[in-house]
TILO-768714 format. One record per residue: x, y, z of N, C-alpha, C in turn. Coordinates in pm, whole numbers. Atoms other than C-alpha are relative to their C-alpha. Layout:
<recs>
REC   n.east   n.north     n.up   ca.east   ca.north    ca.up   c.east   c.north     c.up
REC        X         Y        Z         X          Y        Z        X         Y        Z
...
</recs>
This chain:
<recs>
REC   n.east   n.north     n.up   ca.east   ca.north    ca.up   c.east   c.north     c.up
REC      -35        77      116     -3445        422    -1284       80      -121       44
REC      -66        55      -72     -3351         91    -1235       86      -132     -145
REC      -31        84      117     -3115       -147    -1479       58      -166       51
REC      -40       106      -84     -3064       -503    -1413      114      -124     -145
REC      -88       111       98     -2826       -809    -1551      179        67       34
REC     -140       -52      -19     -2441       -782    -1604       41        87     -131
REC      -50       -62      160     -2466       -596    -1965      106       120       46
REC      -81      -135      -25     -2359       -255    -1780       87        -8       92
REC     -103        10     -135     -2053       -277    -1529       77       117       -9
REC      -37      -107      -28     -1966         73    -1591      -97       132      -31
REC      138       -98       20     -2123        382    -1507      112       105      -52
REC      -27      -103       87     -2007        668    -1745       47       116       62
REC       32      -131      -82     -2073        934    -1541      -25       -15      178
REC      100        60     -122     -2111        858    -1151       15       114       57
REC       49       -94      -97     -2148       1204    -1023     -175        46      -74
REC      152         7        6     -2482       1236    -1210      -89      -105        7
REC       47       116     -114     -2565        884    -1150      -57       -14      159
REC       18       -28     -130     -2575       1006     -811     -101        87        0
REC       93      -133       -9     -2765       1336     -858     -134       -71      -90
REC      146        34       29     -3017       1149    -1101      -62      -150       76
REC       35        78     -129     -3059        895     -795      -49      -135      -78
REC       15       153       75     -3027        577    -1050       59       -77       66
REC       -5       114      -71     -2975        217     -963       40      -148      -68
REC      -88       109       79     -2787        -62    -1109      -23      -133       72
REC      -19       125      -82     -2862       -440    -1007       49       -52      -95
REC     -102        88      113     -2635       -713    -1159       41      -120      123
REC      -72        87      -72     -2462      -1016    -1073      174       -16      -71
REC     -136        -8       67     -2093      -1078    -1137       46      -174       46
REC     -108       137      -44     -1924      -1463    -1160      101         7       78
REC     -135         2     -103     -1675      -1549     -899       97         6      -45
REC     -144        78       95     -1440      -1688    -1168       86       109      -67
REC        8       -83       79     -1437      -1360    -1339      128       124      116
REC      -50       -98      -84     -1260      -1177    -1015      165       -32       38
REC     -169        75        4      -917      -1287    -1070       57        56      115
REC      -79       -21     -124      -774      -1069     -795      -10       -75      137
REC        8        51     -109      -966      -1233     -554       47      -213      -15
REC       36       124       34      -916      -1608     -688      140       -89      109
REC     -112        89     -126      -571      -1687     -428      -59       -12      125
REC       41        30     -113      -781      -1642     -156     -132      -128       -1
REC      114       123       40     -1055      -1908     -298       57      -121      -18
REC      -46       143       57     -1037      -2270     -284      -94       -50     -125
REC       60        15      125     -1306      -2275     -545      -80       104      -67
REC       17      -156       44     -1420      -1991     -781     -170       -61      -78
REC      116        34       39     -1794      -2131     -808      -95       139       -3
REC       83       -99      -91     -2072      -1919     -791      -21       162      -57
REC      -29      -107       27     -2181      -1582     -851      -48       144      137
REC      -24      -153     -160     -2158      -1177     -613     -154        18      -94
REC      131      -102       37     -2555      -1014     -666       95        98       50
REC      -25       -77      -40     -2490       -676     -636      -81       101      -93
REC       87       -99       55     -2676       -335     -667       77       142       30
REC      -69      -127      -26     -2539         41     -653      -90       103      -35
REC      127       -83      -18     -2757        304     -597       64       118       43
REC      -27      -132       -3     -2710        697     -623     -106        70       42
REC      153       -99      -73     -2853        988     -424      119       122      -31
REC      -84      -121      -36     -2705       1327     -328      -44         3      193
REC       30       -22     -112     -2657       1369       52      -20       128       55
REC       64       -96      -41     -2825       1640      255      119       132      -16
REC      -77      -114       33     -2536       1903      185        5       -14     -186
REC       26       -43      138     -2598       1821     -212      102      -104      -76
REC     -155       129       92     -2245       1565     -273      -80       -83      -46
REC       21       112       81     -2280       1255     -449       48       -77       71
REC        3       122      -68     -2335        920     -282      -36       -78      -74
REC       52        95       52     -2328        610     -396        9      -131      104
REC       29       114     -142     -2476        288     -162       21      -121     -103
REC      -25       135       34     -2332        -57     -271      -34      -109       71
REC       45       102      -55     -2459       -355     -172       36      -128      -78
REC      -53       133       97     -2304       -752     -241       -5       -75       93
REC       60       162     -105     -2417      -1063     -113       28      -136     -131
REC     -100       125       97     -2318      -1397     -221       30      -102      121
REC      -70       100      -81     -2130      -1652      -89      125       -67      -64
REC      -92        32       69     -1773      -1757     -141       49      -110       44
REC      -78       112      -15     -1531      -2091     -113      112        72       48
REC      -86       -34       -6     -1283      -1966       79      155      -100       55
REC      -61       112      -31      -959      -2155      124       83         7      203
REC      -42       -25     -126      -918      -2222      507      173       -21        8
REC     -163        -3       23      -568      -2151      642       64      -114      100
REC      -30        92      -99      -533      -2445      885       18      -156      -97
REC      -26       149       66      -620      -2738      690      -37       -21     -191
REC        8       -20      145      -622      -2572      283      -93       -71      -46
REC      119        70       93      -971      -2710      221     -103       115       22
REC      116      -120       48     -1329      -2496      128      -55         6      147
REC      105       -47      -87     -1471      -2255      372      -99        49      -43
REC       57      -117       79     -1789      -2154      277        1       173      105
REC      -41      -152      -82     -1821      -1771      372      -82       125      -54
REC       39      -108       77     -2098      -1545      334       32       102       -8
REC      -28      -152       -8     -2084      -1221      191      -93        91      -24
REC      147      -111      -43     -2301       -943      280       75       126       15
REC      -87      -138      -35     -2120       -587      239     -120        80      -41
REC       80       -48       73     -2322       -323      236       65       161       40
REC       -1      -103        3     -2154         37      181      -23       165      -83
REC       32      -165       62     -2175        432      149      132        71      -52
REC     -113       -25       78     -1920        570      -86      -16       148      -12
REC       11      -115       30     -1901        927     -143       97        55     -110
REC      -94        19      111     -1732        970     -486       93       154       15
REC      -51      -167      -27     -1441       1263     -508       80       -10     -160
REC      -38       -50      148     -1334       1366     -882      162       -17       60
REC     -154        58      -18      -962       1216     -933       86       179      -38
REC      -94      -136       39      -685       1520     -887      -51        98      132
REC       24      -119      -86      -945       1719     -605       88       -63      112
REC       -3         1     -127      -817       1522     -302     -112       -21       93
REC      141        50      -96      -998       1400      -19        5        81       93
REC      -35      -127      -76     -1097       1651      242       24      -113      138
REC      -35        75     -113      -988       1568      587     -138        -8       41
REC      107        84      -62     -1353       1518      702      -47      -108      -46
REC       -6       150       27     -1394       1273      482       80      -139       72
REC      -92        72      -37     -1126       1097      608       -9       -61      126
REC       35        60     -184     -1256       1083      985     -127       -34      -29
REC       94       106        3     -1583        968      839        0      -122        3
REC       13       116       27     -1648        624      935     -136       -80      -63
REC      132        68       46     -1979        582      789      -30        -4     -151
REC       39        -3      109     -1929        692      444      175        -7      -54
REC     -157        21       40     -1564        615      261       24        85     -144
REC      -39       -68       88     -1439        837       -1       97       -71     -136
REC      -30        76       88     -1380        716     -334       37        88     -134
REC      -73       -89      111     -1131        900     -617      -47      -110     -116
REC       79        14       85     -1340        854     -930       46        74     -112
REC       -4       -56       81     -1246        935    -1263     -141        50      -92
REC      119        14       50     -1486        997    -1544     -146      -154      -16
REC       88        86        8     -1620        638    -1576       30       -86      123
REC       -8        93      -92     -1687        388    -1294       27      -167        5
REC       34       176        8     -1582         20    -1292      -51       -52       72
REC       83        39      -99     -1865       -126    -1075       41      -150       14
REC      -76       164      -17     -1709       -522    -1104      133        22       58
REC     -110       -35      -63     -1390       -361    -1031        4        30      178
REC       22       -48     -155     -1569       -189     -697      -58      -109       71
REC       69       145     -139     -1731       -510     -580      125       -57       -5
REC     -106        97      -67     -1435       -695     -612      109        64      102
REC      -81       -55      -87     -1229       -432     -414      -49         8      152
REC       54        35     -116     -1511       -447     -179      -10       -95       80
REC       -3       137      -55     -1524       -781     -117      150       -50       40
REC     -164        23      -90     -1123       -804      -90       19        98      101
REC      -43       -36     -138     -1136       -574      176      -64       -44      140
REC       93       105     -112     -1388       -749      370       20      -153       17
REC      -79       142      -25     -1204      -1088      373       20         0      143
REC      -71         0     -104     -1140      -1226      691      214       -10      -19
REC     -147       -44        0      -701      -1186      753       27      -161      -38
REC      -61       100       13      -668      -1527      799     -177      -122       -2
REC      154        44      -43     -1012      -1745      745       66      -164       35
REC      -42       104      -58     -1032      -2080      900     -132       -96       47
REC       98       111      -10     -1285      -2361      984       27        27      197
REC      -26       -29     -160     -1350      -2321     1375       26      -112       49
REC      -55       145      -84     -1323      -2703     1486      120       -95     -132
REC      -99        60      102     -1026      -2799     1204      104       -28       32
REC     -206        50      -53      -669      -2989     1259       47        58     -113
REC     -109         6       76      -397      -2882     1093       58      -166      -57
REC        0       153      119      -335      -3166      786      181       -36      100
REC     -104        90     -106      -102      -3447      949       92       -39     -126
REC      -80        34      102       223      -3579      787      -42       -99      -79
REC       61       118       11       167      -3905      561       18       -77       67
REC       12       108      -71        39      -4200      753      -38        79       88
REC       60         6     -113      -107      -3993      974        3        36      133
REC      -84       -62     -121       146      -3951     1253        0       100       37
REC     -145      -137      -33       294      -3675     1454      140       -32        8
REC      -78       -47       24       543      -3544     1340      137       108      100
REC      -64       -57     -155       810      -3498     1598       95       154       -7
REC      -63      -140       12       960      -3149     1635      159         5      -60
REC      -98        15       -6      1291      -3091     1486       86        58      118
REC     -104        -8     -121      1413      -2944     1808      -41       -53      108
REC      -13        87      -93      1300      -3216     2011      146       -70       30
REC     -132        66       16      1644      -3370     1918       86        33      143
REC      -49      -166      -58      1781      -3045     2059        6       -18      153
REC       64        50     -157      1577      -3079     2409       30       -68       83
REC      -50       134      -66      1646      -3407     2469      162       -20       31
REC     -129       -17      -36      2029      -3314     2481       14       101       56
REC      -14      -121      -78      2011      -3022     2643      -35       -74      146
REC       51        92     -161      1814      -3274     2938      156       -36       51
REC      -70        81      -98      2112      -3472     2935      106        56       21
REC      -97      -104      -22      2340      -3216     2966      -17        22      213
REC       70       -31     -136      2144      -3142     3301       68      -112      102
REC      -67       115      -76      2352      -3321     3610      -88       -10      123
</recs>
């Protein structure tokens, strides 16, 4: 079963979501993701994204997310637009809020464990997805750091410093 657009951004139920192996495509506006909007220099644009339920070979509930896009991100060198695609694509394994996560979950690195109440916010989970997949610090690879006005350098304030410490030197 497959539902498309942004009408539905929550799933009701996502442990039978999972077991009846349904499938959600949508897109979500950039503008719309307020948490992420300090790390953007411009909030153009919109995340595709799809979420898709199975049960994995012991019978749990999986759900596979997928979000692609492309964002404005604001570089940290010279505060102008990086673009920056985004391509996440993970395996979630939902755990009913209150059980706890078991410790194998926990040393799984292929599937991440996700405390789930009764209903799912799926705009909520792309945008958590996508803020954890940010680079730390993003940046333009050949970029100066923005110069004072006019242009100059800007001489160190402990050049002052330096230069008397020289003449200190006999």
């Amino acid at each position: 079963m497959s539902q498309h657009g942004t009408t539905s951004t929550t799933i009701a139920d996502p442990f039978r979501f999972a077991a009846d192996g349904r499938r959600i495509d949508g897109e979500v506006a950039v503008a719309k993701l307020d948490r992420l909007a300090g790390s953007l220099a411009d909030s153009v644009g919109v995340l595709h994204f799809s979420i898709e339920g199975s049960l994995d070979e012991e019978g749990r509930p999986r759900l596979s997310l997928g979000v692609g896009g492309s964002l404005v991100l604001r570089c940290q060198r010279c505060l102008g637009g990086l673009d920056w695609p985004v391509e996440i694509g993970v395996s979630l394994r939902p755990v009913r809020e209150g059980e706890g996560i078991p410790d194998e979950e926990l040393e799984d690195d292929e599937v991440d464990a996700l405390e789930v109440g009764a209903d799912l916010d799926v705009v909520g989970l792309v945008e958590e997805e996508v803020l954890l997949a940010l680079p730390i610090a993003p940046r333009h690879d050949d970029c100066q750091p923005p110069r004072p006005d006019g242009g100059a350098e800007k001489e160190s304030p402990f050049a002052k410093l330096a230069a008397l410490r020289g003449g200190d030197k006999a």
